[in-house]
N, C-alpha and C positions, 0 to 999 in steps of 0.2 A: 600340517594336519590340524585339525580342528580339536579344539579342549571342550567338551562339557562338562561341567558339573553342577552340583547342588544335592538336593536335601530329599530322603524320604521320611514319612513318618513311621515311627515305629513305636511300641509300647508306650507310646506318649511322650516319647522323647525323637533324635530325631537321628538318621543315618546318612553322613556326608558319602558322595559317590564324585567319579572323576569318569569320561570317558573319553578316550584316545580315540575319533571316530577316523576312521581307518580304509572304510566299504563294509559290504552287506556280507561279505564270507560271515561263516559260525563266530561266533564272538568269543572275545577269551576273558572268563574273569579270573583275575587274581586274589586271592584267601592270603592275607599275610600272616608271621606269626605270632609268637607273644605264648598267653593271649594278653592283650596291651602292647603290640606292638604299632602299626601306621601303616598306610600304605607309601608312604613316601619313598621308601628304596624302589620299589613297581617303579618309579616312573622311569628309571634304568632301561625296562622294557618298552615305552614307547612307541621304538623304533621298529615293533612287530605289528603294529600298525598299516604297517609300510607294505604287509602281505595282503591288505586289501578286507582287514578285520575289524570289528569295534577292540580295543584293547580296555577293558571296567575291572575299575579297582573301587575301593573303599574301606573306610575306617571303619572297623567292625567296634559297633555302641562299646563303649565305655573307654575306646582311647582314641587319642587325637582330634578332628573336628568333632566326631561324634561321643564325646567323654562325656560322661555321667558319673557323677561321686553320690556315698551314701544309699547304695543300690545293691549290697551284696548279695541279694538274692536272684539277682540277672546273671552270677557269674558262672555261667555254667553249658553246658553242650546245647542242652533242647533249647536257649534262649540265642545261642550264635546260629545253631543249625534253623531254627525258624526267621532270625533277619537273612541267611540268606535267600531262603525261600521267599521271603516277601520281596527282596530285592529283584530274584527275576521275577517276580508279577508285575511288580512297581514299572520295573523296564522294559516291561514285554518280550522278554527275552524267549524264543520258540527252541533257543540248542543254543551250546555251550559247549567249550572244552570247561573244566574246572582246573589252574594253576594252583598250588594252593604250596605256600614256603610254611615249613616248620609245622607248629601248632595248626598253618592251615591246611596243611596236606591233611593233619587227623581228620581236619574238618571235612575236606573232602572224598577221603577214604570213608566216612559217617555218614556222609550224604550217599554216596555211589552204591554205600549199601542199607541203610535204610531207606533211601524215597525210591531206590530202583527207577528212575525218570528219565524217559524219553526220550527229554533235553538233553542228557548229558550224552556226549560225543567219545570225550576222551578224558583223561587224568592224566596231569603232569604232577607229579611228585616228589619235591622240591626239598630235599634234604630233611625229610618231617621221618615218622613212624606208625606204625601198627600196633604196636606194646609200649604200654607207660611202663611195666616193671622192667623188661629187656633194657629201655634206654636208661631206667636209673642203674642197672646191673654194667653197662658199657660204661656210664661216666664215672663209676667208683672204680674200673677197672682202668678207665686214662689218669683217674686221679693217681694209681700208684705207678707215673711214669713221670713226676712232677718230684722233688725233692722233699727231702724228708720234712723239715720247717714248711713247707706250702702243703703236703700233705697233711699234717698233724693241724695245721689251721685250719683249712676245709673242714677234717673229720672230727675236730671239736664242736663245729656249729654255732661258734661264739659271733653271732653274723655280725656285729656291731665292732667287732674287734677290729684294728686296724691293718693285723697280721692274717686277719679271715680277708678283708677286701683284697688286698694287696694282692693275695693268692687266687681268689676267686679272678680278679682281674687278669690277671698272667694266663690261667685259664679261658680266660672266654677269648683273650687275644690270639691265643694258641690255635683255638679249635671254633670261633665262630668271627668275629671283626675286630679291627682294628690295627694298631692305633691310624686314626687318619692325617692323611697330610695332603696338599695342596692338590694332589690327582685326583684325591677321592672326588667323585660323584656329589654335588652342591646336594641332591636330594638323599642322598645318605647320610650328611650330617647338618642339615636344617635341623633349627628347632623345633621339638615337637610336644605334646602333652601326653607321654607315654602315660597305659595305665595300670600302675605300679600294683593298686587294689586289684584289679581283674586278675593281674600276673599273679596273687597272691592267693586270691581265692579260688581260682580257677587251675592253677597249678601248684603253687608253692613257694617256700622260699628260696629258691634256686633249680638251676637245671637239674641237679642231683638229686632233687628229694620231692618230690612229686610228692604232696601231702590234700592237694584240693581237689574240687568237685572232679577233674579226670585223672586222680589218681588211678580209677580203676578201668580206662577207657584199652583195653582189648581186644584188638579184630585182627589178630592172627588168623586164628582158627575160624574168621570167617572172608578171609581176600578172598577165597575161592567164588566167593558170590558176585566178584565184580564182574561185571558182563560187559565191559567196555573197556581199549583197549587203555594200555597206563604206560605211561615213557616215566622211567627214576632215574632221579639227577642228585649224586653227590659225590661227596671230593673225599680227597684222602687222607685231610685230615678234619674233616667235620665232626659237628658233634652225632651227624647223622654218621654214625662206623659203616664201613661195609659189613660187617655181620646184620645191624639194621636192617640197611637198604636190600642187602639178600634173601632179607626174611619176607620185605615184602615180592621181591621177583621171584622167590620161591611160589609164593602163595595166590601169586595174580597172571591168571593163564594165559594172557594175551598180553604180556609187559614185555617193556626192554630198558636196559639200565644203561646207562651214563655215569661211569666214573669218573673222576675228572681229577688228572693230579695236581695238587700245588692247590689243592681249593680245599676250604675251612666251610664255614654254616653257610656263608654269603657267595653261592659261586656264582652266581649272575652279575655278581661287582670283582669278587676275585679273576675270573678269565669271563670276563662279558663277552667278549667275543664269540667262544665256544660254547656257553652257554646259549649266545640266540640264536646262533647255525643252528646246533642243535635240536632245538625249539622250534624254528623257522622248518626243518625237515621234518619233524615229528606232525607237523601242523596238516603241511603238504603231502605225505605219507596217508593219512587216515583220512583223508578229505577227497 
């Protein structure tokens, strides 16, 4: 399969893009998350290429190829939700599923109901959410399933403490990656320029506490408006809970969900396999 990539411009700075070209099927782009996250775990996927589609990912401005430091007024929805817009212009993209992991599913559940567009085909939904409050109300309720010493660090917020990482660590190992060894996937633990500022202004100091520009991002009470259909993918023990993910299959009239046991945040690396079948049928399904 053939690799492009390279560069858009974008607010004067510049947006690295990769595409898996694949054939002329509907294209699928990937929204990672974060935000400051990379696209480098996408490249797991690939191998849905192989269904005869462009498979486009990208470093959403301000981490990894495309980081910018010094800019915290970029850090925020209308400045992610407008690089993607300019992205399908830039690519000429006429339809799309949108894939969107974590922080990018919000992005894409933002898009599918703000721009209402054309393009978009379908939504995969990727262990992400609808409610910033709901998910800080689940991770203080997993926190009290952690030991007492790891809960009492967490809920002191002393982040610099050694006794806060340690637990925050055990945490995200629990319910989102980790630790890696020699199977893991080269593109899930490449080096990368994660970006640590975006993750902070745009969300917070941790999964738990949602204090940045989408502290107040909200669209429960408005999934009803998606008009396209949406496949939800999470595991069972993500940081995405199934109370989450039901909030959104409650709310999005044309969806189907994918549970997936034995998977954390990362289930496209946890059971890769079930994960692309799945994705691989959902594609062939609406199409």
């Amino acid at each position: 399969m053939k690799i492009i990539d390279g560069y858009m411009p974008f607010k004067g700075f510049k947006t690295y893009y990769r595409i898996v070209d694949g054939g002329d099927k509907t294209p699928l782009i990937c929204l990672h998350g974060g935000p400051g996250s990379t696209h480098n775990y996408f490249e797991v996927l690939d191998c849905i290429a192989k269904t005869g589609r462009k498979v486009i990912m990208y470093d959403q401005i301000g981490c990894g190829k495309s980081y910018v430091e010094g800019h915290d007024e970029l850090w925020n929805q209308e400045t992610w939700m407008e690089e993607l817009v300019a992205l399908m212009e830039y690519l000429n993209i006429e339809s799309c599923h949108l894939l969107g992991q974590s922080w990018g599913g919000m992005l894409a559940i933002a898009y599918a109901i703000e721009k209402k567009n054309a393009k978009l085909k379908s939504l995969i939904l990727s262990s992400t959410l609808s409610s910033a409050s709901l998910w800080a109300k689940e991770r203080h309720r997993m926190i009290g399933f952690m030991s007492d010493d790891e809960r009492q660090a967490i809920l002191s917020e002393d982040y610099d403490s050694i006794a806060y990482q340690a637990a925050n660590e055990h945490y995200m190992q629990l319910h989102c990656a980790g630790p890696f060894d020699k199977d893991t996937p080269e593109c899930v633990t490449r080096e990368k320029k994660a970006g640590q500022r975006s993750y902070l202004i745009g969300w917070g100091p941790n999964e738990y506490t949602p204090l940045g520009t989408l502290k107040d991002f909200e669209y429960t009470d408005r999934l009803h408006e998606i008009d396209v259909p949406a496949l939800i993918i999470s595991g069972t023990n993500d940081l995405c809970t199934p109370l989450v993910a039901k909030t959104m299959y409650d709310g999005i009239k044309n969806s189907k969900w994918h549970l997936m046991p034995a998977c954390r945040h990362m289930c496209f690396v946890d059971d890769h396999d079930t994960y692309c079948q799945n994705l691989k049928d959902w594609l062939a399904s609406v199409e």
